[in-house]
C-alpha positions as CSV (number, residue, x, y, z in Angstrom):
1,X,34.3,-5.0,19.5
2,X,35.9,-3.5,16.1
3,X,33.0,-1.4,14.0
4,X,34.2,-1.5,10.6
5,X,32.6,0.3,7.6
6,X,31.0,-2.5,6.3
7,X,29.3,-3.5,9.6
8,X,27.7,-0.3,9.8
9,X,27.1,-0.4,6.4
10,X,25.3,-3.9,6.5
11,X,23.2,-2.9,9.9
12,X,22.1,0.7,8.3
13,X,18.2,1.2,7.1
14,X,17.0,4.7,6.4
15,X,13.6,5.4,8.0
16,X,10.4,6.0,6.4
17,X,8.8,8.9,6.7
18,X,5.3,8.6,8.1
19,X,2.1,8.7,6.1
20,X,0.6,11.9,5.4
21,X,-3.1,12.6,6.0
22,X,-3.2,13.1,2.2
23,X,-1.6,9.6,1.7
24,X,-4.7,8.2,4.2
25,X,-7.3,9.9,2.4
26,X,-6.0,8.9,-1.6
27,X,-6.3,5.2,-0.4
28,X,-9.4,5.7,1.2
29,X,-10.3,7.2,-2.0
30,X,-9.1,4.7,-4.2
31,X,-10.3,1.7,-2.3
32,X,-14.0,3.2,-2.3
33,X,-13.6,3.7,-6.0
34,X,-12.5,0.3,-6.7
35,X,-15.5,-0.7,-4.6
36,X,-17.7,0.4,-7.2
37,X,-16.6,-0.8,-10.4
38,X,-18.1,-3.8,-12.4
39,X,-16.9,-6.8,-13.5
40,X,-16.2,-5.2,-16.9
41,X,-13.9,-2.6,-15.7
42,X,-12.7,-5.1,-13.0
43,X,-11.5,-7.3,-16.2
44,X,-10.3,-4.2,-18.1
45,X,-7.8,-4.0,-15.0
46,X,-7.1,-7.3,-14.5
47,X,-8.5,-7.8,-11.1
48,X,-10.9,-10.0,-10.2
49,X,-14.1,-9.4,-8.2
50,X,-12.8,-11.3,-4.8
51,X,-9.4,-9.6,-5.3
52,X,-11.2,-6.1,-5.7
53,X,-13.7,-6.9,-2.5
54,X,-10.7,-8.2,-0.7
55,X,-8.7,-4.7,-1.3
56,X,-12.1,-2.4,-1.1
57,X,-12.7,-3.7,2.8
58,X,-9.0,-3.4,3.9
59,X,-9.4,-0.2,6.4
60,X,-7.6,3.2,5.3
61,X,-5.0,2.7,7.5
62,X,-3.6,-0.7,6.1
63,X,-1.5,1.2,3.6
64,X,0.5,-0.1,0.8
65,X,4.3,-0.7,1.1
């Protein structure tokens, strides 16, 4: 089997570094504070009160990409 540049190229992904505690804890954060916000600032943003609820209950871990 020939390796040529492209191949390696092609099959290359850099890794991602893994979360930081500081990344847990701002989500966390965020998520709690989204929790708490009315429908007025909810429409302000753009979000809806299902969507916010939705987001608010995912655990700290489920981080976004």
């Amino acid at each position: 089997m020939t390796l040529s540049l492209s191949t390696v190229h092609a099959t290359y992904r850099p890794r991602r570094e893994a979360p930081t505690l500081m990344a847990y804890y701002t989500v966390w954060s965020q998520r709690r504070a989204l929790a708490t916000l009315d429908a007025a600032r909810l429409q302000d943003i753009g979000i809806s009160k299902v969507d916010a609820a939705r987001e608010a209950a995912r655990p700290f871990w489920d981080l976004p990409c």
